[in-house]
N, C-alpha and C positions, 0 to 999 in steps of 0.2 A: 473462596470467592467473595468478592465485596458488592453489594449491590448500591446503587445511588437508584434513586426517582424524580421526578418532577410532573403533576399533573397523573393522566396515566399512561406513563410510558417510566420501564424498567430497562433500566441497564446491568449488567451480571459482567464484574472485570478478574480478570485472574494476574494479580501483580507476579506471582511467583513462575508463570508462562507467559516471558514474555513481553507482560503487559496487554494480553490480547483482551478480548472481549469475548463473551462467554454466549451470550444471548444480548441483545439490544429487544423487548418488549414495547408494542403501543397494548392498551388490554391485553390480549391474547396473541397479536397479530404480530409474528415477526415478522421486522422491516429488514435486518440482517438475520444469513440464512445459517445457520449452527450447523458443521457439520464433523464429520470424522475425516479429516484429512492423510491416510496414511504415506505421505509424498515429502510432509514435514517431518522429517526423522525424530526432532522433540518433543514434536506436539503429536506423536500418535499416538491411537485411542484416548484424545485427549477432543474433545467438542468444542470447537472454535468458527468462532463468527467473522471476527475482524480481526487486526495483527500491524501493527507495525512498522515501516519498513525504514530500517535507517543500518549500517551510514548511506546504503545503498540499497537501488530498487532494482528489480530486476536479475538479470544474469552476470555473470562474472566470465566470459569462455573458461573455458577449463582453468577457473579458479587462477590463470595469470594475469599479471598486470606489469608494466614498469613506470614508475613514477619518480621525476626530477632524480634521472639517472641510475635508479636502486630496481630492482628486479625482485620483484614476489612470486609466490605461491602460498593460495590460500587454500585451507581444506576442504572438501567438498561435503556440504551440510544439507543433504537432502537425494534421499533413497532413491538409486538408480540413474543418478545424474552423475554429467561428468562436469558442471561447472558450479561452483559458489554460487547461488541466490540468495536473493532476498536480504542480504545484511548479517547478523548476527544478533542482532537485538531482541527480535522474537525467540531466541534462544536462550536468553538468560534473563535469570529471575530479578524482579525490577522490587526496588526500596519504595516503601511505602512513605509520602513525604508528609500530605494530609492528606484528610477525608471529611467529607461533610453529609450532607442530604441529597444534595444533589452532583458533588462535581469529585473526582477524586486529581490526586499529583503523585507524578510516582518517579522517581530517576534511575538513572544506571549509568553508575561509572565502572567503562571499560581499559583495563590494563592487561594489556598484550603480554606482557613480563609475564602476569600470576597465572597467565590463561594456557592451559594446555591445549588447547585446538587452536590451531592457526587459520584464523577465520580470520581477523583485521588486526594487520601490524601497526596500528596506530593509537593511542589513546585517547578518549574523549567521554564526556560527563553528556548524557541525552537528558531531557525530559518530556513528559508524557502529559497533559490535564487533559479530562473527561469532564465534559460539564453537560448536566440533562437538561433542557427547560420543556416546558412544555409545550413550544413548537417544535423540537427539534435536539440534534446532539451537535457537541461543539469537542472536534476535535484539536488541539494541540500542541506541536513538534517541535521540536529544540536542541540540537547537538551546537556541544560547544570544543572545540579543540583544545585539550589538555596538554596536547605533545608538545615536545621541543621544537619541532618539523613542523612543514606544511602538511597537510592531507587532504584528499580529495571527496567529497559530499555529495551524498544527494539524497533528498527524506523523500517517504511517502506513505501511504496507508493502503491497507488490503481487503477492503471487505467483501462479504461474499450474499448478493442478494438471488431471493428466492425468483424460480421462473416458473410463474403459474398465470393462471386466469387471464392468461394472450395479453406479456407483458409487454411495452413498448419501451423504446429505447429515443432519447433527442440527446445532439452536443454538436459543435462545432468546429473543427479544427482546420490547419493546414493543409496540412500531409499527414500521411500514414507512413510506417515502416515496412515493409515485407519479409517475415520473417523466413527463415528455411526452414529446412526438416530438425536442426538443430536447435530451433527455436532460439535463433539468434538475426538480428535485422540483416537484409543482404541489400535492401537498395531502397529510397523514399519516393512512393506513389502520390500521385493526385489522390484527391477523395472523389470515389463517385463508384457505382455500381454497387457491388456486397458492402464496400467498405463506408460507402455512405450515408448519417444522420444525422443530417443537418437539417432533415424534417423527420419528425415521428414516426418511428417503424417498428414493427413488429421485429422481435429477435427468436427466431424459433429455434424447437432442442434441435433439429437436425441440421444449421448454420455453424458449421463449425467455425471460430474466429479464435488466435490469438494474435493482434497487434496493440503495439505503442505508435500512439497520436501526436503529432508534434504539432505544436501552435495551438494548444489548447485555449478556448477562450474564459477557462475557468467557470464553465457553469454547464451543468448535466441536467439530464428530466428525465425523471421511468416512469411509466404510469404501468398499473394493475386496471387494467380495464373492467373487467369482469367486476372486482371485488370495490372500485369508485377508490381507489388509494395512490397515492402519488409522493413520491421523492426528489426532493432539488437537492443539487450540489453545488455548492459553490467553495472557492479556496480562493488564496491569496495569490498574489499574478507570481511569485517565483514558480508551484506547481506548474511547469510548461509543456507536460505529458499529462495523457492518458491513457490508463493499457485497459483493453477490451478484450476478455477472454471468456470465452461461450463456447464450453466444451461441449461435446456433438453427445445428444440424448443422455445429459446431466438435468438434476431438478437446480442448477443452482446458474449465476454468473457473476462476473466482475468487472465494476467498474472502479480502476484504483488512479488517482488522482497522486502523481510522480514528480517530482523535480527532473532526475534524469530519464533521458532515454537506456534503453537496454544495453545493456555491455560499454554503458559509457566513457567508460574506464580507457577504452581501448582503443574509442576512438574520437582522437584529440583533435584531427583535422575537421570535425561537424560541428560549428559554430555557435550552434545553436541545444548543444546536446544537455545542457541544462547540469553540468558538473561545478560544483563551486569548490574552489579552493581555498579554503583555511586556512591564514595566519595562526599561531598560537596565543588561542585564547582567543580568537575572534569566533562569533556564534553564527548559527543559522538557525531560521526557524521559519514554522508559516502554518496556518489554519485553515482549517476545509470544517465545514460548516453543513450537515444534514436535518434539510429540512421535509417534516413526515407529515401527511393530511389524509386521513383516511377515515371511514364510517366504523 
């Protein structure tokens, strides 16, 4: 593990999983919540805070896709599922580019040819910086298209904060998705009732929520009531999701800030679905930005 600081706040990265983040520190006070995920088939028994998410966020349905007329099957990389999540990225050990005091750089270039799991038929070179200050953490993201082809994109990040001292939740968006029992979108809601935070509210353990937000206005609020601590989010206007998942009587939740919508792969007719298409050797990239304030 590599640590950077800035001020007192600790960061703890593990280039070799992933690129994830191990612990995020202000003094003592984790802002992100470390935990044992055994859901992530790589990372388990493995303590993980934050992670990732590229070329893709979210679900893959049953790991199919077809794209400018070519027909996939990806392999399904996470225990007890039956679709591809999450990317591939958090899955493989990331080059260390530099490091400093405060920020580190890490890349990963992916070639489908050398790779025995059939997680993404496409090739592309990502990169990662972590920068600490001491307001706050600076994440990031960057895939660039190495292939001869087009391929299709969408970056995000996954952390995972603590739910203690009657945390509240603020953000603003469009619409909501509704997911099924599949945990896959079936149809897009107004915001209002459970699904609505567009004023400050309490998120309790027994709410159970997992959706993706469409028309996010790029900026989040938690506050720790209890403990006087507070969390901004803010990214670059491509992130045009947010997925909100608040498992029922968990100490943890997430709020991960996406380019695409879930299973976006799949579905090309939603306008808005946040999928970007790749020329070879054109890039994408975009930064989300946490900022921490607490006693």
């Amino acid at each position: 593990m590599l640590e950077i600081k800035s001020g007192h706040h600790r960061v703890g990265i593990y280039p070799a999983l992933g690129g994830a983040i191990g612990y995020w520190l202000c003094q003592d006070t984790p802002i992100f919540y470390p935990l044992i995920n055994s859901h992530l088939a790589k990372s388990a028994n493995q303590i993980i805070a934050a992670y990732p998410l590229l070329p893709y966020s979210n679900r893959i349905a049953d790991g199919k896709f077809e794209f400018e007329g070519r027909k996939y099957q990806l392999d399904v990389n996470a225990l007890n599922e039956k679709d591809a999540i999450h990317g591939n990225a958090w899955e493989r050990e990331w080059e260390l580019e530099s490091f400093s005091k405060n920020s580190v750089t890490m890349i990963l270039c992916h070639e489908p040819d050398k790779d025995s799991k059939k997680q993404w038929p496409f090739s592309y070179k990502a990169q990662i910086i972590y920068t600490i200050l001491e307001t706050g953490l600076s994440v990031h993201l960057s895939l660039q298209n190495s292939d001869r082809c087009n391929q299709p994109v969408g970056l995000g990040f996954h952390p995972y904060f603590p739910r203690k001292d009657s945390v509240e939740v603020g953000f603003t968006a469009k619409t909501v998705w509704n997911n099924g029992n599949d945990g896959l979108p079936q149809g897009r809601m107004s915001i209002d009732g459970r699904w609505a935070f567009n004023e400050m509210r309490a998120l309790t353990q027994d709410e159970q929520l997992d959706n993706c937000y469409a028309g996010w206005d790029n900026f989040a609020f938690i506050r720790w009531r209890y403990s006087n601590a507070y969390l901004s989010i803010t990214s670059s206007h491509n992130f045009q999701h947010l997925v909100l998942f608040n498992p029922e009587n968990k100490p943890y939740f997430t709020l991960e800030p996406v380019m695409n919508m879930n299973n976006a792969i799949n579905m090309p007719e939603i306008s808005d679905r946040g999928l970007t298409i790749l020329k070879p050797g054109q890039r994408l990239e975009g930064n989300i930005f946490y900022s921490f304030s607490g006693d």
